[in-house]
N, C-alpha and C positions, 0 to 999 in steps of 0.2 A: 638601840643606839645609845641611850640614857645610859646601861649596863657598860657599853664600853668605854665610853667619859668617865666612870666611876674606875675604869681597869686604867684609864691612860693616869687619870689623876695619881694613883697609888704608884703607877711606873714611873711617874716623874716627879714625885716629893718623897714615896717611900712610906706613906700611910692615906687614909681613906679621906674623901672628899667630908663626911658628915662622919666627924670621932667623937668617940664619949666610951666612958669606962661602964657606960649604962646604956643595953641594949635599947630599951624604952628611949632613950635621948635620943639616941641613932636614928631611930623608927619617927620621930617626932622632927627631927632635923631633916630627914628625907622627905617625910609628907610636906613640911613648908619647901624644900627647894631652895631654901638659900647655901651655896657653897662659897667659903671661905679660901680666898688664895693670901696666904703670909708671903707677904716682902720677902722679906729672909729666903724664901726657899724657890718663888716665883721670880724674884727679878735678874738671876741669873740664870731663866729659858730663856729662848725666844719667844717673840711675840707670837708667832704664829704656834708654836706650840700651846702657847695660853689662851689663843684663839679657839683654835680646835679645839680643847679641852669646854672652854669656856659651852659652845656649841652645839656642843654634845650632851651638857649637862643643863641645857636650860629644861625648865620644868614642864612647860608648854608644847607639846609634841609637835606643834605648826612652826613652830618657834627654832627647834632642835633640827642637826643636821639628818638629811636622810642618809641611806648606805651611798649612795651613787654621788653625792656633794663632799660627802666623806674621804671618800677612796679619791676626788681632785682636790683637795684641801690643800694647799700648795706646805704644809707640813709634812705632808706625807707623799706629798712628790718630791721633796726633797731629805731624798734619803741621808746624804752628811749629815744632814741638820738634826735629823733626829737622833742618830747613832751617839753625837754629841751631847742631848740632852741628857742621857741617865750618867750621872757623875757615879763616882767610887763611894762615896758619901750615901747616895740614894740604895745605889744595890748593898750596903751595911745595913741601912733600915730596914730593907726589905728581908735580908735574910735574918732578923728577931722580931717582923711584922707582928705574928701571934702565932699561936699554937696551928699549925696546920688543918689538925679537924677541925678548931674553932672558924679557920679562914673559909673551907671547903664548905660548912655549913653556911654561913653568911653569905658565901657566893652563891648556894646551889639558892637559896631563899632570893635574892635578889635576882637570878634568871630565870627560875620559876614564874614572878609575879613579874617580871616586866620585858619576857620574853615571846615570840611568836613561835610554834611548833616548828616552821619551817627551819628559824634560825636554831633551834635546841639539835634539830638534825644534822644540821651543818656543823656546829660544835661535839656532837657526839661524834659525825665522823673523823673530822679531827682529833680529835683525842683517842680515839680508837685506833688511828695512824700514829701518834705517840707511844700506847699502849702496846711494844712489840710482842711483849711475853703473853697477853689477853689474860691479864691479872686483875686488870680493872683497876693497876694506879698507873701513872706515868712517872717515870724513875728518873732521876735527873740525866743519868748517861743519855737517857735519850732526848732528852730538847735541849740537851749541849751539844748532843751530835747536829739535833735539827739546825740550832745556833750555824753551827760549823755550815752545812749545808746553805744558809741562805745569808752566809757570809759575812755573816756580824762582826762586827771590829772585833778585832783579836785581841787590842789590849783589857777591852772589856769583858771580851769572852775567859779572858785568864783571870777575873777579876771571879767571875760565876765561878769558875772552876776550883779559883781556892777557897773561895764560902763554901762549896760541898766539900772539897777535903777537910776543909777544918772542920763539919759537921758531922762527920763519921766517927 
């Protein structure tokens, strides 16, 4: 659950909960747990999305939501509310986050060490339903098509869609 506080934080400011130009920093900022939310970029979500966020990434696993308090987190039952939160601004960030294989290694290390086999299952099949051509990446046409599928606002899906044209 930790791992995905760490994914909503990046989806909803457009960089990572614990940053530094120095992996060591990062690793040292993680083992303490203190996560940083800037004004600037926080105080135009909602509360509840800072909630849940917040919840997710406490340090304390008694402390941190489970999956099942998760999935009723009235942020995520209110679906307008989220589709709202990722501004035009955020998905800029995110498409010059970093280098791709630099991001896929940082993530595979971080679901590695604080992941349950069951949940890597669950995510492999996932991505293995993204993965149409079984090439072993996922190409943007297809979690833009996913997008389309589970109906994601349009004007933000056109938002995704010209950050991958302009990156071709």
């Amino acid at each position: 659950m930790w791992s995905i506080g760490v994914i909503t934080y990046i989806l909803l400011v457009g960089y990572p909960p614990f940053n530094s130009k120095n992996i060591k920093t990062i690793y040292d900022k993680i083992r303490i747990g203190t996560v940083e939310y800037y004004e600037a970029e926080w105080s135009v979500l909602s509360t509840e999305a800072l909630d849940f966020t917040n919840k997710l990434l406490q340090k304390n696993v008694k402390r941190r939501l489970t999956p099942a308090k998760a999935l009723r987190h009235p942020w995520i039952l209110n679906k307008e509310s989220f589709e709202a939160e990722i501004s035009p601004k955020v998905l800029k960030r995110l498409a010059n986050f970093r280098s791709p294989a630099k991001l896929k290694k940082e993530i595979f290390h971080v679901l590695a060490s604080n992941v349950k086999s069951e949940t890597i299952n669950q995510l492999n099949a996932y991505f293995n339903s993204l993965d149409k051509d079984k090439t072993g990446m996922i190409k943007i046409e297809h979690v833009l098509k996913k997008f389309e599928e589970m109906k994601f606002q349009s004007s933000r899906l056109q938002i995704l869609k010209g950050l991958y044209d302009k990156s071709k």
